[in-house]
C-alpha positions as CSV (number, residue, x, y, z in Angstrom):
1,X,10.5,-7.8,37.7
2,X,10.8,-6.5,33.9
3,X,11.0,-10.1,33.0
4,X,7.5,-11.2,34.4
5,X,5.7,-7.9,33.3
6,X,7.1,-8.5,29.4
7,X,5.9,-12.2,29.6
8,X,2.7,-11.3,31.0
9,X,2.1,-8.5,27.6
10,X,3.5,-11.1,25.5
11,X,0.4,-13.7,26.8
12,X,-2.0,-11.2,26.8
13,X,-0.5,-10.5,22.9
14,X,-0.1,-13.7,21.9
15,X,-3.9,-14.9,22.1
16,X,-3.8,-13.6,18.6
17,X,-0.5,-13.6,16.7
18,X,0.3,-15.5,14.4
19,X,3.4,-18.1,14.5
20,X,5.8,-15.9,12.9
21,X,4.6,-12.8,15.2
22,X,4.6,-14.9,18.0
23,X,8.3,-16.3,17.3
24,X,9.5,-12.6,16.5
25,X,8.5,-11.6,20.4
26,X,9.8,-14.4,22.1
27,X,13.2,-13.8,20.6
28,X,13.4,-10.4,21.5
29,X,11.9,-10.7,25.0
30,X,15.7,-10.3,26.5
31,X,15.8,-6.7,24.6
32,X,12.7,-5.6,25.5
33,X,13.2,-6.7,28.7
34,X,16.7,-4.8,28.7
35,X,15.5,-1.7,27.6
36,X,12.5,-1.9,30.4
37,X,15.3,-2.5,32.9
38,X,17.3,0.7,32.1
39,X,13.9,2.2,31.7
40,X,12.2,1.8,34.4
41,X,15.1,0.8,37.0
42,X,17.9,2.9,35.6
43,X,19.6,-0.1,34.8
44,X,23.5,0.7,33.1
45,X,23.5,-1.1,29.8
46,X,27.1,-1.2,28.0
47,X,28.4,-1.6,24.6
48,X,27.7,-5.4,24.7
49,X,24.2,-5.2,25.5
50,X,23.9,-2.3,22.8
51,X,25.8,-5.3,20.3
52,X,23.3,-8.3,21.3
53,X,20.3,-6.2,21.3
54,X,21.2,-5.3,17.6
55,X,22.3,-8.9,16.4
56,X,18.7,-10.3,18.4
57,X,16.7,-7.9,16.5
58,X,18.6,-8.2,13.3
59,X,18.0,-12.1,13.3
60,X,14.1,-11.1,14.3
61,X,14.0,-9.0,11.0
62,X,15.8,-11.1,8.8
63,X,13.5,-14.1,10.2
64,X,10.4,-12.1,9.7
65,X,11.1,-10.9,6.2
66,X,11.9,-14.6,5.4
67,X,8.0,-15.9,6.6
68,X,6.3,-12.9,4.5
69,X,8.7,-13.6,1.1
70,X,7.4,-17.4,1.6
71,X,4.1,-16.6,2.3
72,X,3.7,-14.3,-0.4
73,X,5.5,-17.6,-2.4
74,X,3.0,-19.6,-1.8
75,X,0.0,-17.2,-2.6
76,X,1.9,-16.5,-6.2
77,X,1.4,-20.4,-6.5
78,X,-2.0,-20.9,-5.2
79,X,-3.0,-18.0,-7.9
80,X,-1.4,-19.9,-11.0
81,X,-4.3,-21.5,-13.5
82,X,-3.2,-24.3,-15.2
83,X,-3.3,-24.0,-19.2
C-alpha cells in the first residue's frame, strides 16, 4: 500500500522536476516508502534498514551535488567572452 501511494506523489511531482530531481526520488522511493510503512502501519524497521536508508540517501546527495557542480560548470563556460 505505501508503495502505490509514494508512486502516485511521485507522478503527480514529477510532471515538473527536472531529470536530476526526478532521478533523486526514484532512488529513494524504497526509503520513503520504509519510513511510510513504520509510519503509518507500525512497521519494525532494524538496524539494516536504518544502514540502507542512509547509504540510498547518501548516494542521492552525493548524485545531486554532482548535477548542480556541473551545471554550474557549464554556466561558468557559457559566460566566458573570448579575447
Amino acid at each position: 500500500m505505501t508503495t502505490v501511494v509514494a508512486i502516485f506523489m511521485e507522478g503527480v511531482a514529477l510532471q515538473t522536476a527536472t531529470a536530476s530531481d526526478a532521478a533523486v526520488t526514484f532512488a529513494s522511493e524504497p526509503v520513503w516508502a520504509s519510513l511510510f510503512g513504520a509510519w503509518l502501519l507500525h512497521e519494525q524497521l532494524g538496524i539494516n534498514s536504518y544502514i540502507g536508508g542512509a547509504i540510498i540517501l547518501a548516494a542521492c546527495f552525493i548524485g545531486a551535488v554532482g548535477d548542480v557542480m556541473a551545471q554550474n560548470k557549464d554556466e561558468t563556460t557559457e559566460n566566458l567572452t573570448p579575447l
